[in-house]
KEDRENFI-407505 format. One record per residue (C-alpha): x, y, z; residue in three letters. Coordinates in steps of 0.1 Angstrom, whole numbers, padded with zeros to 4 digits, always signed. Example, Ala and Ser with C-alpha at 12.3 -4.5 7.8 and 13.67 -1.06 7.14 Angstrom:
% KEDRENFI-407505
+0123-0045+0078Ala/+0137-0011+0071Ser/
This chain:
% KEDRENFI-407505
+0157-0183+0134Unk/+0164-0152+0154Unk/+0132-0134+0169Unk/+0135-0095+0175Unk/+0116-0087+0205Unk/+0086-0057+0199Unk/+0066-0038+0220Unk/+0042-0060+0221Unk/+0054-0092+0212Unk/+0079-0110+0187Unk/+0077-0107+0150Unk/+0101-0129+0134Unk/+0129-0118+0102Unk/+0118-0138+0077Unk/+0084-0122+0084Unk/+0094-0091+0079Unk/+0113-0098+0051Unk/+0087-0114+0031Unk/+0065-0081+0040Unk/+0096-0058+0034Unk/+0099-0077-0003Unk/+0065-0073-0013Unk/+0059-0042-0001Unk/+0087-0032-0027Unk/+0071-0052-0058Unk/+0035-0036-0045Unk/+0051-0003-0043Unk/+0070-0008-0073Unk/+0041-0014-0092Unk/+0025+0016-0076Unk/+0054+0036-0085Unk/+0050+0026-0120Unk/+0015+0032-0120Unk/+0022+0068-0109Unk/+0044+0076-0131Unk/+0024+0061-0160Unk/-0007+0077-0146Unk/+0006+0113-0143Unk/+0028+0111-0175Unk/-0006+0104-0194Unk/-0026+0126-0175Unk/-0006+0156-0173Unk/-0003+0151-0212Unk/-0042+0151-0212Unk/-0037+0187-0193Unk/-0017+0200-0213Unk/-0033+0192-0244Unk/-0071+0189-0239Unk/-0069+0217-0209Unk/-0086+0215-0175Unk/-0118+0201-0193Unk/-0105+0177-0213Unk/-0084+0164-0181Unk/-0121+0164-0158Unk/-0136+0143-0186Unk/-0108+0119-0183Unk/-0113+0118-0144Unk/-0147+0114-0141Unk/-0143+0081-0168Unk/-0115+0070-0144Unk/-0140+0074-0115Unk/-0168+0056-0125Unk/-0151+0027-0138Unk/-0130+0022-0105Unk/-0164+0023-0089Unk/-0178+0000-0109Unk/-0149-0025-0113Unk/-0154-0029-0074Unk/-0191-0035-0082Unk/-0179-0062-0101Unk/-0156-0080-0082Unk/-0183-0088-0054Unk/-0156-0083-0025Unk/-0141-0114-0036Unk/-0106-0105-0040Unk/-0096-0104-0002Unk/-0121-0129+0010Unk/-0098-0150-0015Unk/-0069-0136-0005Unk/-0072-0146+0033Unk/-0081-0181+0027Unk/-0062-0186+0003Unk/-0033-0177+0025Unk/-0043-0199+0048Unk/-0045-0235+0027Unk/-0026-0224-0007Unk/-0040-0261-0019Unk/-0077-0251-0025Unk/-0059-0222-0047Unk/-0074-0235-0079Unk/-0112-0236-0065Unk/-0108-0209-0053Unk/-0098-0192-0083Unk/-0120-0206-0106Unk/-0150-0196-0079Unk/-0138-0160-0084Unk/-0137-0156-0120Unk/-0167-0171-0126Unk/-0186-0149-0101Unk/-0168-0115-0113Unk/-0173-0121-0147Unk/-0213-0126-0143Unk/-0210-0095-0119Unk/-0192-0072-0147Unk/-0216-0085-0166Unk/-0244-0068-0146Unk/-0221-0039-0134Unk/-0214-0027-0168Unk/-0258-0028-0173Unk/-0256-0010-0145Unk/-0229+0019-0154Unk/-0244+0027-0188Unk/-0279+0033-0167Unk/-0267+0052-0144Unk/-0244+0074-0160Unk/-0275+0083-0182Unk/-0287+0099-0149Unk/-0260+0123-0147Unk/-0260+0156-0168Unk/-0225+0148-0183Unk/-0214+0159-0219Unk/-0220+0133-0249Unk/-0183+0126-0252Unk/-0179+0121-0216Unk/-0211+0098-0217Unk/-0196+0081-0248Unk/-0160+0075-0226Unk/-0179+0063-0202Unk/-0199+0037-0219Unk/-0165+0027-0239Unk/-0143+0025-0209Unk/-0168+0004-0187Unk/-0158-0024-0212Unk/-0127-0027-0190Unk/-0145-0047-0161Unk/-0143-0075-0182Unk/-0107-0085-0186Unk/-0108-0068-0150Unk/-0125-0095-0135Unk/-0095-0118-0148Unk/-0068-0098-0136Unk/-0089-0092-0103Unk/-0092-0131-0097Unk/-0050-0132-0105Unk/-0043-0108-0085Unk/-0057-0127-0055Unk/-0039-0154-0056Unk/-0006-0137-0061Unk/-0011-0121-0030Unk/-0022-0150-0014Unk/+0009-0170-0023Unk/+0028-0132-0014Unk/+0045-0130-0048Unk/+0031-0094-0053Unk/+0058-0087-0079Unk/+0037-0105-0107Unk/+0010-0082-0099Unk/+0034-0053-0106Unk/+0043-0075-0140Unk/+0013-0076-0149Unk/-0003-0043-0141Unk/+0026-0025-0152Unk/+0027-0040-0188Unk/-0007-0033-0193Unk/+0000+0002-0180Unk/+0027+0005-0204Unk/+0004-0004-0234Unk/-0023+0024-0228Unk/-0002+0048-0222Unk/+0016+0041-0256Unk/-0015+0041-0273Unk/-0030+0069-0254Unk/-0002+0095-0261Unk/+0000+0082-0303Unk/-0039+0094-0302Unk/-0033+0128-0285Unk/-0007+0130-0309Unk/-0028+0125-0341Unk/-0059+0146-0320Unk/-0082+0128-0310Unk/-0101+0134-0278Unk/-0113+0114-0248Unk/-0136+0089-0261Unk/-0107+0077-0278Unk/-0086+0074-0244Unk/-0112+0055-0231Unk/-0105+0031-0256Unk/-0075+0025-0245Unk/-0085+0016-0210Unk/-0101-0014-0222Unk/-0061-0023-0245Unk/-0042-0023-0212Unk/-0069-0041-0193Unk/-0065-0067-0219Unk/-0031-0071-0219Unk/-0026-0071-0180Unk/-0053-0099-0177Unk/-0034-0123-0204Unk/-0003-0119-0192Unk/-0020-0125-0154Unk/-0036-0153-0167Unk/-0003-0169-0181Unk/+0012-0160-0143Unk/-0015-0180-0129Unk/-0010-0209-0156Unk/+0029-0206-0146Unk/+0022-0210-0108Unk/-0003-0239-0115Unk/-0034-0229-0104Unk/-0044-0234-0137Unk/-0054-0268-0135Unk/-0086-0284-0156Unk/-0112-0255-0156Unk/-0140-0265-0129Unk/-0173-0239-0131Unk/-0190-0248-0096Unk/-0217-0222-0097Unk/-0223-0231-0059Unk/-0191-0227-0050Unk/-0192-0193-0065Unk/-0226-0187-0048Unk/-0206-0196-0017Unk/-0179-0174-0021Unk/-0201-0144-0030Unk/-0224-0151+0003Unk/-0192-0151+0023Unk/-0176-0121+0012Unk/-0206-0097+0017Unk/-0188-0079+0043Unk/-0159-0079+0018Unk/-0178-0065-0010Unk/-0196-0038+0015Unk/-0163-0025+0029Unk/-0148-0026-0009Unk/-0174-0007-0023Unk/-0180+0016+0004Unk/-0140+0026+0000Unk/-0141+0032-0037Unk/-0173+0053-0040Unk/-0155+0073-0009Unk/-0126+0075-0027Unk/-0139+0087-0061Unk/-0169+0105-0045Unk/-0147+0144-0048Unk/-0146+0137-0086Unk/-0182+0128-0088Unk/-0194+0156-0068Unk/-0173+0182-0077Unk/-0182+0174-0119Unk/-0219+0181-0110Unk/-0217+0208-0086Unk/-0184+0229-0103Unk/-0186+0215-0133Unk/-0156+0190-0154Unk/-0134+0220-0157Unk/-0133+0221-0117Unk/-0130+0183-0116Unk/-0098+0186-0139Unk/-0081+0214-0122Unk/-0090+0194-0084Unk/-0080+0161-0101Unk/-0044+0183-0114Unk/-0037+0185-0074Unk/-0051+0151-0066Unk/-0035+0133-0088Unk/+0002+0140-0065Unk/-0022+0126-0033Unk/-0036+0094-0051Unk/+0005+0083-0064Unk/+0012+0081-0024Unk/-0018+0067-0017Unk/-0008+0039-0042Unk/+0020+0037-0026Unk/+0004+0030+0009Unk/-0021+0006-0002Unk/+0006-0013-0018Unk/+0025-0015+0020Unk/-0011-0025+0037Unk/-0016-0051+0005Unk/+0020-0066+0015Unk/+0014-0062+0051Unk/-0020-0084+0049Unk/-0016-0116+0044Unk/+0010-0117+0071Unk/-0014-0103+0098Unk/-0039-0130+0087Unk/-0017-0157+0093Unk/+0002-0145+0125Unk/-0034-0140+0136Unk/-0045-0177+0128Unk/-0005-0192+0136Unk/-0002-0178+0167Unk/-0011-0188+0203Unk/-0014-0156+0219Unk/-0016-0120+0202Unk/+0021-0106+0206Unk/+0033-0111+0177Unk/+0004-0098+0161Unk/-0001-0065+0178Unk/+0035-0059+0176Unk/+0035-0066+0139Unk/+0002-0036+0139Unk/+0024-0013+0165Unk/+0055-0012+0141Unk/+0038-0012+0108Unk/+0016+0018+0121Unk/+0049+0036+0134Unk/+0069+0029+0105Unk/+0041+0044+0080Unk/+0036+0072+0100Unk/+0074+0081+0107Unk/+0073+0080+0066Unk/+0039+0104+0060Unk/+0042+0127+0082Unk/+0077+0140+0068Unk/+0063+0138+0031Unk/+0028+0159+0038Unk/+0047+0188+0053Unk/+0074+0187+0025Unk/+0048+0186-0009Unk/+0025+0213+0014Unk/+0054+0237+0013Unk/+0069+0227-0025Unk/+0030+0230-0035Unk/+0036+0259-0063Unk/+0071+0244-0074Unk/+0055+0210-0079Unk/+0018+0229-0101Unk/+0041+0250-0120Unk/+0067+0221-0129Unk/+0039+0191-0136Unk/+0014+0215-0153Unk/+0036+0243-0166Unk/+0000+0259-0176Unk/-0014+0291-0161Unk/-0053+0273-0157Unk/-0039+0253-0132Unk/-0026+0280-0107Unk/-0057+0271-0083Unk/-0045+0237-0084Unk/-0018+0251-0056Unk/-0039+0256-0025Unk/-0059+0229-0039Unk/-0021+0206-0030Unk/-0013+0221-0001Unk/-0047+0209+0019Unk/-0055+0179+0006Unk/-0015+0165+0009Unk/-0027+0161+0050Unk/-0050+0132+0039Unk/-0021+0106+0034Unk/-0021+0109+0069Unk/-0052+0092+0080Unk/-0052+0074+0047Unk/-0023+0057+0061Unk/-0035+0048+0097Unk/-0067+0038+0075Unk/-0052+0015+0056Unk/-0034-0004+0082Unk/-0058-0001+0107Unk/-0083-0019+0086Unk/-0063-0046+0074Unk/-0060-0053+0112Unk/-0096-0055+0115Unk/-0100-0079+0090Unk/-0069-0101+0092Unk/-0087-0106+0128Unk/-0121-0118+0113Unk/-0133-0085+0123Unk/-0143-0075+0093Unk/-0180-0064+0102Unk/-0162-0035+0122Unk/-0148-0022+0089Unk/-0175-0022+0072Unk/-0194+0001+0096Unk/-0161+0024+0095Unk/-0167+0020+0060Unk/-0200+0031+0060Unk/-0202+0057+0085Unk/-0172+0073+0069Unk/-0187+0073+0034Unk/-0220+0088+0050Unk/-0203+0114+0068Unk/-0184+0124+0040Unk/-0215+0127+0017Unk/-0224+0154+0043Unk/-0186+0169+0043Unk/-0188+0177+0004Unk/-0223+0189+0003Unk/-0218+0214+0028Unk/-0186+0228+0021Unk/-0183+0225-0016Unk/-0206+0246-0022Unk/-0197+0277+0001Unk/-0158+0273-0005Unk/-0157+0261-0038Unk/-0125+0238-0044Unk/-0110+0243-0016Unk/-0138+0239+0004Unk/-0137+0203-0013Unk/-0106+0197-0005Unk/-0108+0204+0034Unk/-0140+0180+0033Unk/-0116+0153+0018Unk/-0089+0155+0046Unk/-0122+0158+0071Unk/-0136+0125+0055Unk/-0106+0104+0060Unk/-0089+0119+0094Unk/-0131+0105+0102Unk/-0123+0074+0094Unk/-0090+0069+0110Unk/-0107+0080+0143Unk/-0140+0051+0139Unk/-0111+0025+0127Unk/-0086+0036+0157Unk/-0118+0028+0180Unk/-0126-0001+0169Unk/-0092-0016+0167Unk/-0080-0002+0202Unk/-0115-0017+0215Unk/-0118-0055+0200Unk/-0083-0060+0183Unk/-0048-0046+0192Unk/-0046-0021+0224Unk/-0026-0001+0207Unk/-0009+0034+0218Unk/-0014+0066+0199Unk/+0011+0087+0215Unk/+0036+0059+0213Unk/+0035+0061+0176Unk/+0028+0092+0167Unk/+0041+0119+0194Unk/+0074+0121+0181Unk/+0075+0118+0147Unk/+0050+0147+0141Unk/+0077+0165+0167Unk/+0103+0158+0145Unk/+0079+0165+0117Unk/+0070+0200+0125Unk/+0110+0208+0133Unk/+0114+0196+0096Unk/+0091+0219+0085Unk/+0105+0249+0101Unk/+0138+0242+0088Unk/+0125+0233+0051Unk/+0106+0268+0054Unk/+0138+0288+0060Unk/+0159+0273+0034Unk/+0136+0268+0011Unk/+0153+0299-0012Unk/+0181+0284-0013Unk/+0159+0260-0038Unk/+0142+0229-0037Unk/+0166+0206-0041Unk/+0190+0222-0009Unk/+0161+0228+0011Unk/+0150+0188+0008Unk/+0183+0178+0015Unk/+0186+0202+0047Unk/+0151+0191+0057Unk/+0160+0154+0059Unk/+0188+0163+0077Unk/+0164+0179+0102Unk/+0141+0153+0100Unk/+0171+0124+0109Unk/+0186+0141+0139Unk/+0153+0154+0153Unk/+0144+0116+0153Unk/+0175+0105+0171Unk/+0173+0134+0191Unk/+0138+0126+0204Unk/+0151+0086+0205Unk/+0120+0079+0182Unk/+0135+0048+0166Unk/+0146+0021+0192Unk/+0177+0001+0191Unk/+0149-0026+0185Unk/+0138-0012+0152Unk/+0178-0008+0146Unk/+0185-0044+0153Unk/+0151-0054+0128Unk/+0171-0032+0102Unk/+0200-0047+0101Unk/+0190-0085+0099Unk/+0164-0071+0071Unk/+0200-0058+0054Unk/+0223-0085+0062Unk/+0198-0114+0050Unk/+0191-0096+0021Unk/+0224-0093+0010Unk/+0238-0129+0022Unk/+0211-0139+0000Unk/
């Protein structure tokens, strides 16, 4: 098998195939979730308005908070080891589902308490206490979903996910239709949740994990012990990640929720998109780490998966910043959601970190480091606390918006740290110098020929983008020669 030599060691073809494959079936399923997730939301916009659209975001919120809640950090502990010896795939699987359904059990006691706390509307409170039905056929798809990844055949997560996507969003637009409002959308939540976790569970069946059901409640205790630093890092991530929603509902109000979620909403369908190239990317890094005799391979695999990302985000925040109004106006096509504009063009910056995040921590972890992430985790999510409190309030929404860019560029700089320090010595101006070079030229030249309209001014801007990269030698012959096997396999295949 031919190896392609890397800046820091060797990663091998079929290595980079398998993460080039299921980062496409990850960021398939992402794209599909976008797409279904802003087809139904921007219906809610336009037809419930700006409040009707906040409702439906802080429902969203919640329930992603406390679907993490529920799965006990389980789903990467299982991941990881299952990667490592795919024979135990069945005990491990039946240890997960029978831990995350007693924790949606308590999760969902826990969401209809604490919501109480919060001086929402009824209907909100009512879509609230509907939609946290979800974590129940959550916890089945959850437990699914780990060992797909585990066995990297990420594209029957997309199956799954995607169906059941497909199903609310059916459902969803025939009830806007006939007018109802969003305690009825949060019914259908709970329809797509169902439908994703049977079809998971046939997936499961099919790839026979399936075997005779054994409930080992101490294997379960087991698994939940182990995966504390999972489940601290997990939840610590999703309350960051929905905190803006939360806080900007009680301190703005769920008309200011909507209109930020309007602009948010073009952030999060990258951000799917990233988490679905760190997803693909992690179970390799767990087994190079545990395969190989010395780190090269490993570290290079983090030094080109960091480069590639970033030579991809940096290009895309600098184009949606300056198509901001184009993209409000098109989506939204609504007056109410003018302020969504300046909203976009801040908070697009966050991919950014989010990115280096993303891989960065899956680096930690695949090195048993996981312990570091958490106190990333945690320190970001305090700081961030502090971020929105203090600038929400003086700037309003955009003030919000700055303090989510803050937050995560925060974590990117404890995770960097911590990685450089214990993990990977890896080089920041190696990786990122050039492409924001190239970046910023793109921007310049997108700026300029931007009347000629959008659609030229992309076009001349990737031009830009492509020779200032070749110009500036930013992609080695290397990363050429990694292409083409990628490309010639794929194709003798």
């Amino acid at each position: 098998m031919q190896l392609i030599r890397n800046i820091g060691g060797v990663i091998r073809v079929d290595n980079a195939r398998r993460v080039v494959k299921n980062t496409l079936a990850l960021s398939t399923n992402s794209a599909a979730r976008l797409l279904l997730a802003m087809a139904l939301q921007v219906a809610i916009a336009r037809r419930l308005g700006a409040s009707g659209l906040g409702k439906y975001a802080v429902t969203l919120a919640f329930v992603a908070i406390f679907q993490i809640v529920s799965d006990l950090g389980l789903p990467r502990l299982v991941i990881r080891e299952v990667a490592r010896r795919t024979e135990r795939a069945s005990q491990y699987f039946y240890g997960a589902l029978t831990a995350q359904l007693i924790g949606a059990t308590l999760a969902y006691a826990a969401l209809l308490t604490i919501t109480r706390l919060f001086n929402y509307a009824p209907d909100t409170l009512q879509a609230l206490m509907l939609g946290g039905a979800s974590l129940f056929p959550y916890a089945c798809t959850s437990a699914s979903n780990a060992i797909f990844q585990a066995h990297e055949r990420m594209e029957l997560t997309a199956i799954a996910e995607v169906a059941g996507l497909l199903v609310q969003l059916a459902a969803a637009l025939a009830l806007l239709w006939l007018g109802y409002g969003v305690v009825a959308l949060a019914g259908t939540i709970v329809l797509g949740r169902v439908v994703a976790a049977v079809l998971a569970l046939w997936m499961v069946g099919r790839l026979g994990v399936l075997r005779r059901p054994r409930i080992d409640l101490g294997f379960s205790w087991h698994l939940v012990r182990s995966a504390l630093e999972f489940y601290a890092l997990a939840l610590s991530v999703v309350v960051y990640s929905r905190m803006n929603i939360v806080i900007i509902s009680q301190l703005l109000g769920e008309e200011a929720a909507g209109i930020y979620n309007a602009a948010y909403l073009v952030v999060r369908a990258f951000a799917l998109a990233i988490t679905g190239y760190s997803d693909a990317l992690y179970p390799a890094l767990s087994r190079l780490y545990a395969a190989a005799d010395d780190r090269g391979r490993f570290i290079g695999a983090g030094q080109r998966s960091l480069r590639y990302g970033l030579l991809l985000a940096l290009p895309t925040a600098m184009g949606v910043a300056l198509l901001a109004p184009k993209l409000i106006a098109w989506v939204y096509r609504h007056g109410q959601y003018e302020r969504s504009v300046i909203l976009l063009t801040i908070v697009i910056w966050e991919i950014v970190p989010f990115f280096m995040n993303a891989v960065l921590s899956r680096i930690l972890i695949a090195s048993n480091l996981q312990r570091l992430s958490v106190r990333v985790a945690i320190g970001k999510l305090a700081l961030s606390l502090i971020y929105y409190l203090a600038l929400t309030p003086t700037w309003g929404l955009p003030g919000a918006a700055v303090a989510t860019v803050l937050s995560t560029a925060t974590g990117s700089v404890l995770n960097w740290r911590y990685v450089t320090r214990y993990a990977a010595p890896l080089d920041l101006k190696a990786l990122a110098f050039k492409p924001a070079l190239a970046a910023a030229a793109m921007g310049l030249g997108f700026l300029v020929r931007l009347q000629w309209g959008p659609i030229v001014a992309v076009g001349v801007a990737i031009g830009i983008y492509g020779g200032a990269l070749l110009a500036l030698r930013a992609i080695s012959m290397e990363d050429w020669t990694l292409l083409r096997n990628l490309v010639w396999q794929e194709v003798a295949q």
